[in-house]
N, C-alpha and C positions, 0 to 999 in steps of 0.2 A: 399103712393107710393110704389109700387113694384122697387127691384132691380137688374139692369144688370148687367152681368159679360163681361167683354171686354178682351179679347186675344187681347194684343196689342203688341207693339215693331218691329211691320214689317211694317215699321219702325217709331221709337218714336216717328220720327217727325209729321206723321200725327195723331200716337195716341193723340198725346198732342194738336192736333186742336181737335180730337171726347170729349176728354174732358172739351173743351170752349166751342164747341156747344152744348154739354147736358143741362151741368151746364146753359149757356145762355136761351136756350130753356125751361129747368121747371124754372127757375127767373122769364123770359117773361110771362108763364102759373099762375102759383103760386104767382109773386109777392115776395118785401120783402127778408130775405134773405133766401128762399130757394133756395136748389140747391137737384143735382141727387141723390140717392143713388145708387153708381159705383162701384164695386170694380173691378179694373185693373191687369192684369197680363202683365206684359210686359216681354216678353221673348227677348234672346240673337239672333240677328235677322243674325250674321258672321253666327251662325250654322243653319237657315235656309236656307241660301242661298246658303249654301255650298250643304245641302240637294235638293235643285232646281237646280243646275246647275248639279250636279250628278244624277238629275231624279229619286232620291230617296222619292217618295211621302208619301211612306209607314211609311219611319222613321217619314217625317214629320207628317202626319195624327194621328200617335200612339203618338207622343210626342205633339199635340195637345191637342187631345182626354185625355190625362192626365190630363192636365192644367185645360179645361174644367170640366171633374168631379168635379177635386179638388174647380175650381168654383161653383160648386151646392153643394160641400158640405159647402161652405161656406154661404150658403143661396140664392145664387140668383137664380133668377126665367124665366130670358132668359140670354143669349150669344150670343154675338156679335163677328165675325171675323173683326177686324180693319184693313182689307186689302184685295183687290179683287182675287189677285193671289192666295192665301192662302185659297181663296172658292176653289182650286183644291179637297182639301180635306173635304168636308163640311161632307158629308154623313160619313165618317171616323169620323167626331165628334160627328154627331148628332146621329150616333147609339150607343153611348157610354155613352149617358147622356140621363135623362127623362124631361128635360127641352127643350124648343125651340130655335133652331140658328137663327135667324134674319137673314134671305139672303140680301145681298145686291144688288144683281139683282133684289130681287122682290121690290124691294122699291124703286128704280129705274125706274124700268117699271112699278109702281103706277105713278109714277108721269109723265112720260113719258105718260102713257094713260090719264090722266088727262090733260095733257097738250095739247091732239089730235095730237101726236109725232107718228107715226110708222118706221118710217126709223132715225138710231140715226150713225153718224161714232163714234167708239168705239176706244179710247186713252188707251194704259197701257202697260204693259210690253209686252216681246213676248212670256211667257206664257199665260195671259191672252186672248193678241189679236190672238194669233195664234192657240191655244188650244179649243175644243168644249164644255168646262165645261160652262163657261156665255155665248157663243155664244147660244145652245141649252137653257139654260135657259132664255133668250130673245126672242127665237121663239116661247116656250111653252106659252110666256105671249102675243102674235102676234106683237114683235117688232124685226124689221128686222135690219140687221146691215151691214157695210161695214167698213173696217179697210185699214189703209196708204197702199202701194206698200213696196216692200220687205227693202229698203234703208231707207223711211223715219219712218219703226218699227226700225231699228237699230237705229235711232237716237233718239228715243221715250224712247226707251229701255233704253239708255246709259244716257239719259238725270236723267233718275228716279235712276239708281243704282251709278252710279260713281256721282253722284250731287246731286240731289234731299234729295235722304236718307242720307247724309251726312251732310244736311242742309246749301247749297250752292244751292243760288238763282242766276241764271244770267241772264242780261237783253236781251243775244244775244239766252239763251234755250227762252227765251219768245217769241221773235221775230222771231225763227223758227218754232215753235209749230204751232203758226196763221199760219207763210207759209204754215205748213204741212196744214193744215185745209182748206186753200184757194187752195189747190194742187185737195186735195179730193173734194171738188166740183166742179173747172174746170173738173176733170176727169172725172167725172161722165156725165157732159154736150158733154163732145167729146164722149164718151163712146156710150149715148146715154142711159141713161139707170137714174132712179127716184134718183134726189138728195137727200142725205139726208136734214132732217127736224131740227136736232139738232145734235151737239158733246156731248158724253159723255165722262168725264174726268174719265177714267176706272181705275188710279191708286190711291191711295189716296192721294198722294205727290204733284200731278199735279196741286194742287188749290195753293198750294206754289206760280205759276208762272202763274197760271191763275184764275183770280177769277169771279165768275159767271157774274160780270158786264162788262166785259173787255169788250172792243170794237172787234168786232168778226164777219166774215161772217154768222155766224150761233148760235143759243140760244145754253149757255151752261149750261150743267144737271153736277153739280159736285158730284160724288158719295159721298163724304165723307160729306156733309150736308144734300144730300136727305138719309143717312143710319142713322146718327146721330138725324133726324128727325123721324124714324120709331121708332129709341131706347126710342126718348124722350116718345112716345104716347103710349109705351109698359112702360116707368115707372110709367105716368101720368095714365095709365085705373085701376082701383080698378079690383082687381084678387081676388081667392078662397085662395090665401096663405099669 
């Protein structure tokens, strides 16, 4: 099995689900007791964020792209960013290393095409939702998207940084989520205009309080399993190294 390196810690909480689902996924594959070969970086996720609310991308991407190297120098053979926001700076990593990043949009919009999905409403922070970085790379794959009204991203947003990454589940963030979700496709019907087809849980934190089975107006595509899935099949393919 070839081995992934995973930029994790933004934040732990969901690194520490990408590391159930690997590990689960080559067990299921393999059998027995195998598991992944992983090695994880979990960085200090206060000084990320300090770096994203100050729109300091730069700092973040270079102190990335560290992390990463120091990943390929330790042998692994791709890299995984454990968090969607943190694809702001992909190209800042992957031009720093000779190994491949694992996009999480595109493993996304595998499955999304797979599923005969092209219209997805798109969940995560307000970098994420608001920013052109995954939006564009959703259209490059011809999957269209549509994200909450201005109010219910603040609540998206607050829901992932003051709770979520803290690891604080509450039953009334669940219960508004869905509302946001049934908000977004009434509007679309007044609007007048192609409902989406599925929700994508665009933050990794999100599967915390929603999990792909929930009862839901709409199918839901959890990033943090459809990405941990491309990881698995990237350790499971025999490579040149």
């Amino acid at each position: 099995m070839r081995t992934i390196g995973i930029l994790g810690g933004m934040s732990w909480e969901s690194t520490a689900i990408y590391y159930q689902h690997l590990n689960h996924m080559v067990r299921d594959a393999r059998g027995g007791l195998h598991s992944a070969p992983v090695i994880i970086d979990s960085v200090n996720f206060a000084q990320m964020a300090v770096w994203q609310r100050a729109g300091d991308w730069h700092s973040a991407g270079e102190f990335l792209a560290q992390k990463a190297q120091c990943l390929q120098a330790a042998g692994c053979q791709a890299i995984a960013i454990a968090t969607n926001t943190m694809h702001k700076v992909y190209d800042a990593i992957q031009s720093q290393i000779d190994i491949p990043v694992i996009h999480i949009a595109d493993a996304v919009c595998d499955e999304a095409s797979q599923r005969g999905i092209s219209r997805v409403l798109f969940l995560g922070t307000q970098f994420s939702m608001t920013d052109d970085f995954l939006r564009e790379r959703y259209a490059q794959r011809n999957i269209d998207w549509q994200i909450p009204n201005a109010d219910d991203r603040d609540l998206v947003h607050a829901m992932i940084f003051e709770r979520l990454c803290q690891g604080e589940v509450r039953d009334a963030d669940k219960a508004a989520l869905l509302a946001i979700i049934e908000r977004c496709v009434e509007d679309s019907v007044v609007r007048g205009v192609a409902a989406p087809q599925a929700v994508v849980l665009g933050c990794t934190e999100l599967v915390l309080l929603l999990s792909e089975d929930a009862p839901c107006v709409l199918p839901i595509l959890d990033s943090t399993r459809i990405h941990a899935q491309a990881l698995a099949a990237f350790v499971l393919t025999k490579g040149t190294h």
